[in-house]
N, C-alpha and C positions, 0 to 999 in steps of 0.2 A: 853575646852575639845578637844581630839584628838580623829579622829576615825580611824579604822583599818577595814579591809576586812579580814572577815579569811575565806572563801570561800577555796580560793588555797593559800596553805602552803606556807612562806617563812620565812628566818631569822628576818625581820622586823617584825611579827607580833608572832613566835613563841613563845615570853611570855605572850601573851594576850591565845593565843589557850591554854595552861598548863595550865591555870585560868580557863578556860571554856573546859576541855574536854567531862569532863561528859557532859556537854550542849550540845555541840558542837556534840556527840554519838545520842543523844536522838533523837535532830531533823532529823539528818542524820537518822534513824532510821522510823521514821514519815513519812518521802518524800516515803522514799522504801517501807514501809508499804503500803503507797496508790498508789504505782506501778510509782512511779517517779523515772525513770532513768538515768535522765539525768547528775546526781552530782556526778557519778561512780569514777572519776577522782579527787573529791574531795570533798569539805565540801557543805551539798547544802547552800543556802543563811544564811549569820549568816555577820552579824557587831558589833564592838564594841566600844565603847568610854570608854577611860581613861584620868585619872589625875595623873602624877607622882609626890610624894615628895621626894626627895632623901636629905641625908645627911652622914656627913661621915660613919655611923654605921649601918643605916637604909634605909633603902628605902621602899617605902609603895605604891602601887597600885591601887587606886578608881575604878573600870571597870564597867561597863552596858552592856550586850549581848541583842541585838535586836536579837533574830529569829520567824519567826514564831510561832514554840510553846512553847514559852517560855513569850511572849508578848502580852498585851493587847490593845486594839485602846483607847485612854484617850480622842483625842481631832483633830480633822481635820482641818485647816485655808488654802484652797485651793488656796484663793488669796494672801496670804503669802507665797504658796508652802512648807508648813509645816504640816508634820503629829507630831504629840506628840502620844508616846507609853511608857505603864509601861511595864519597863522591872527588872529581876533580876540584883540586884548589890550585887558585893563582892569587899571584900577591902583584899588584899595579903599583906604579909607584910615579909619581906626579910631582913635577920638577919643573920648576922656570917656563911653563905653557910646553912643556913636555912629558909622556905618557910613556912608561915601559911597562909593560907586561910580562914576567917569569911565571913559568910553569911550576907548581909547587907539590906537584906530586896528586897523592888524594888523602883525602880526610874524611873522620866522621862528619855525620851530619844528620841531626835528629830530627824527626819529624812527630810531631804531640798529634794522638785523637784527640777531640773537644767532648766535655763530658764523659769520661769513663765509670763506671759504673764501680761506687763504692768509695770514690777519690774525694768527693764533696767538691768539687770544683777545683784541688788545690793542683799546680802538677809534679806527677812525683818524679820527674826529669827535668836537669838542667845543662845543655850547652854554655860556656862561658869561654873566653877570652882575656888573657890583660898582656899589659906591656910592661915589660921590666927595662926605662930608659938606660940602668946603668950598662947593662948587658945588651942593649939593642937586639932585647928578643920578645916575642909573643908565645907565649903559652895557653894552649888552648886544651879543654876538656869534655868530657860529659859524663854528667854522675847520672844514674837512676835507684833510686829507694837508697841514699846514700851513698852508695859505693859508686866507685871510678868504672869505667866500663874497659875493660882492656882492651889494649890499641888504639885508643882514643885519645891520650892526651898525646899533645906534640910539643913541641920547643922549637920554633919555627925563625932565625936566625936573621938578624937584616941588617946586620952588620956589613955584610958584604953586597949588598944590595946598592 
């Protein structure tokens, strides 16, 4: 999985943000509601991780939007510097200068501390992603200290997509 900051607007991330604008409104909307003004200048905190499968005709999107309110606490491993959060997932799917967006439910979604104290730098969490073409499926996971984290892995289908 890749992640992306869409906090402040750029070319690099600007097809994650079209995936998530309504998101991306709501929470902005949230912050200023409880008198937070500090995002004036742009999106308040919001991340997201994708998976892209491109081919010549299609291209297809997997995304997870971490924000505030949009996400829930699943699981904390402080010594791993790992928070896990269910977030909303949409799968896009980009077609002949055409754009669908499906609601995909929610999914994990890991968020690393930088430097945890004892790790040496290495991280002992990994979100991952792949595609199985013959099954027209993604499967996606997150391990921490080894092991699968439950409720995490999915089999996410686009076949019928």
């Amino acid at each position: 999985m890749s992640y992306a900051n869409l906090q402040n607007p750029s070319p690099q991330t600007a097809t994650y943000r079209d995936i998530w604008k309504d998101a991306i409104d709501i929470n902005n909307r949230a912050y200023k509601a409880r008198g937070d003004q500090r995002f004036n200048d742009g999106n308040a905190p919001a991340t997201e991780a994708h998976f892209v499968i491109w081919s010549p005709t299609k291209s297809v999107v997997l995304s997870i939007l971490n924000t505030v309110t949009g996400c829930t606490l699943k699981e904390l491993r402080a010594a791993a510097g790992a928070t896990v959060k269910l977030c909303p997932l949409r799968i896009a799917i980009y077609e002949g200068g055409e754009v669908r967006t499906l609601d995909g439910g929610r999914a994990c979604f890991l968020e690393l501390t930088p430097n945890v104290v004892g790790t040496n730098g290495n991280p002992q969490a990994a979100f991952y992603a792949s595609y199985d073409v013959a099954a027209k499926t993604v499967k996606t996971g997150l391990i921490i200290d080894h092991q699968p984290v439950d409720g995490c892995s999915q089999n996410i289908a686009l076949n019928s997509q």
